[in-house]
C-alpha positions as CSV (number, residue, x, y, z in Angstrom):
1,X,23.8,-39.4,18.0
2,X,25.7,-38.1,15.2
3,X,24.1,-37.0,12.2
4,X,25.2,-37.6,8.6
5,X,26.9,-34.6,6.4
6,X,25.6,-36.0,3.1
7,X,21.8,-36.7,4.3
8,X,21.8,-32.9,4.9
9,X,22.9,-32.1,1.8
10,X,19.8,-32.5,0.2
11,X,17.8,-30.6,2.0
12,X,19.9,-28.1,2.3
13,X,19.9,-27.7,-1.5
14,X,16.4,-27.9,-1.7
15,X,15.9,-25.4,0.9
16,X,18.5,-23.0,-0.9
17,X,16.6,-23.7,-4.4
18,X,12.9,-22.9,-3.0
19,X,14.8,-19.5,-1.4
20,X,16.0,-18.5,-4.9
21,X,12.5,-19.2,-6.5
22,X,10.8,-17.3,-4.0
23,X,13.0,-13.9,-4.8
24,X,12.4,-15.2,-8.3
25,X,8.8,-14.9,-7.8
26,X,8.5,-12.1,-5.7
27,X,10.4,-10.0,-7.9
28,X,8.6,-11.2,-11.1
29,X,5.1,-10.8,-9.3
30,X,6.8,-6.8,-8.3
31,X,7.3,-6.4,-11.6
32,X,3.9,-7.7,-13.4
33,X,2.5,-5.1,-10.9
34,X,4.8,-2.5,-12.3
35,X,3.6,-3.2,-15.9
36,X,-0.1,-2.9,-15.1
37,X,0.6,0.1,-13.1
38,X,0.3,-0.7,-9.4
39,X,2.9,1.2,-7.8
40,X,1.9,1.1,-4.7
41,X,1.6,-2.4,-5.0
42,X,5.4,-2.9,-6.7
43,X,7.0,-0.7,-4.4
44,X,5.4,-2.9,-1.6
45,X,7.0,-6.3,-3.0
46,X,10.2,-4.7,-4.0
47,X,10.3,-3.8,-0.4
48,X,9.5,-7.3,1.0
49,X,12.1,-8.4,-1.1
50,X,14.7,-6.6,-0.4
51,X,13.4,-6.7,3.8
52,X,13.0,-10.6,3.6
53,X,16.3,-11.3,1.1
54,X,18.9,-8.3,1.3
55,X,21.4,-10.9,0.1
56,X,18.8,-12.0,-2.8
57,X,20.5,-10.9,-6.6
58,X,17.3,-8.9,-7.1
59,X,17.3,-6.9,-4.0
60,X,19.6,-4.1,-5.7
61,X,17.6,-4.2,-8.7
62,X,14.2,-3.8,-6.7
63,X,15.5,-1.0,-4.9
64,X,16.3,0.7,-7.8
65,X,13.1,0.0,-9.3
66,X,11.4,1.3,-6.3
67,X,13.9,4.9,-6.3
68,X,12.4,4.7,-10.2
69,X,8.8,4.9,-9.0
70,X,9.3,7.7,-6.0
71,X,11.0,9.5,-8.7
72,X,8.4,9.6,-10.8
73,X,5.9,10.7,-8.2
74,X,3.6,7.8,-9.0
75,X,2.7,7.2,-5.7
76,X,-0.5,8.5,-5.2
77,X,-1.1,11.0,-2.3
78,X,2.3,11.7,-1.4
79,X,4.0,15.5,-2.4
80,X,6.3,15.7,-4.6
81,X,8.8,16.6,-1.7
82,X,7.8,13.1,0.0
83,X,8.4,11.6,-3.5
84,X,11.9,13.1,-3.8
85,X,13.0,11.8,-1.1
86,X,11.8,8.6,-0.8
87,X,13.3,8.5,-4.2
88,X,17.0,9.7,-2.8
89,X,16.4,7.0,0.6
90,X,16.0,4.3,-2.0
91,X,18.9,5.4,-4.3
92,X,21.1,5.7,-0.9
93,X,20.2,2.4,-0.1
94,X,21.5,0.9,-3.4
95,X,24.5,2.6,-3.7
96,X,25.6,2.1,-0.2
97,X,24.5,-1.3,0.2
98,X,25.4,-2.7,-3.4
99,X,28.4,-0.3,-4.6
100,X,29.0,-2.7,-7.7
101,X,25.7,-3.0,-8.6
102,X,25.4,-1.4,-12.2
103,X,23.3,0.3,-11.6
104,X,24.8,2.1,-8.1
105,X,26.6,4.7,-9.8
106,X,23.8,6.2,-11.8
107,X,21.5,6.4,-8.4
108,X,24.8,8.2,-6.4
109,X,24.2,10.4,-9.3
110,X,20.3,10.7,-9.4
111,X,20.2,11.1,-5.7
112,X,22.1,14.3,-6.6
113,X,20.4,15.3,-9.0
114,X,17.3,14.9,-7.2
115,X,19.2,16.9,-4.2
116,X,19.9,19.8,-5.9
117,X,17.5,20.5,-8.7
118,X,14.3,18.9,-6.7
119,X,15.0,19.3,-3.6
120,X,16.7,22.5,-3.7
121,X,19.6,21.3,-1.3
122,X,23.0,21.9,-3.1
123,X,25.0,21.6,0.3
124,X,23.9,17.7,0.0
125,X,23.9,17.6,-3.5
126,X,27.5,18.9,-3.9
127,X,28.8,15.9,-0.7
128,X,27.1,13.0,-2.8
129,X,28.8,14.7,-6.3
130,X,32.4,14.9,-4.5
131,X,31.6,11.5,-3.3
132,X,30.7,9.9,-6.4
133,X,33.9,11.1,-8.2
134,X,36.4,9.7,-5.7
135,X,34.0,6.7,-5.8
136,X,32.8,6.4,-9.6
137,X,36.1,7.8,-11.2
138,X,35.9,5.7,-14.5
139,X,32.1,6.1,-14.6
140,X,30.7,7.2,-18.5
141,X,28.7,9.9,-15.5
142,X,31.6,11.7,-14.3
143,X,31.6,14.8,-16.7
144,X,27.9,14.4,-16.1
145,X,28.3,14.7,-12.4
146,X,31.2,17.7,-13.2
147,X,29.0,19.9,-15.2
148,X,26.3,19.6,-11.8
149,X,28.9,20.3,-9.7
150,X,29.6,23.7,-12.0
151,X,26.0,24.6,-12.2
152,X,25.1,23.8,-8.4
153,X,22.9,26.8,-7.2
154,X,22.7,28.5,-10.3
155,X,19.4,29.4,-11.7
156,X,18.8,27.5,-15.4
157,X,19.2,31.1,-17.1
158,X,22.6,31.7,-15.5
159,X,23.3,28.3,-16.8
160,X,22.4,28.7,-20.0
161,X,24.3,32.2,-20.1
162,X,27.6,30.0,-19.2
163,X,27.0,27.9,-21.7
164,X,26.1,30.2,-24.5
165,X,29.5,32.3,-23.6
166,X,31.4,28.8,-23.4
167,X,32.2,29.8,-19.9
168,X,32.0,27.5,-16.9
């Protein structure tokens, strides 16, 4: 027995439609617990989001969301090391897995931020800063991203002695 083409077609849209809704809905309901607060809670749909939907148009957006919260530290009982880096994981996983996101070049550049200047590891901060300028040439971060690379594992008064002596 052969089915028909066109008598799938329906459903197929329908099933494709309730999908979309659901990512819809999941991401709104992450975000309404955002607003009032509930990080835990956010981070927690964000994550089944992006776990049940990696193909969904607000995974990369939830991921980011959820880097925005580690980052933060508003994650109750966690040190601010554990914070830091699930704030780089998350980052990682948006730039890596959505490169054109808009967002994916300023989370390549938080994560080394967050490598070098939280973290205190400039070895890794210094491979994601090389990375993000053969990767993010045209980005408005680069100079950004060059003045890090300058100041990577300099203490903030050496920095500001460059700075005041116009030296790099």
């Amino acid at each position: 027995m052969r089915k028909n083409p066109i008598l799938l077609l329906p459903s197929l849209l329908l099933l494709t439609f309730c999908s979309k809704v659901n990512d819809q809905e999941l991401f709104d309901k992450a975000k309404k617990e955002l607003e009032e607060q509930k990080y835990v809670e956010a981070v927690a749909l964000f994550d089944s989001l992006v776990t049940a939907v990696s193909s969904s148009e607000f995974a990369p957006q939830a991921l980011f969301e959820s880097a925005k919260i580690y980052h933060s530290e508003k994650i109750p009982n966690l040190s601010k090391e554990e914070s830091m880096n699930k704030a780089v994981e998350y980052y990682k996983k948006l730039y890596e897995g959505y490169p054109d996101y808009k967002e994916s070049a300023s989370a390549m550049m938080m994560t080394g931020f967050i490598l070098a200047n939280e973290l205190n590891r400039p070895e890794e901060a210094k491979v994601v800063y090389e990375e993000f300028l053969k990767k993010y040439p045209n980005s408005e971060l680069v100079n950004s991203v060059k003045l890090e690379l300058e100041s990577l594992g300099l203490s903030p008064d050496e920095i500001l002695n460059r700075l005041a002596k116009g030296t790099k």
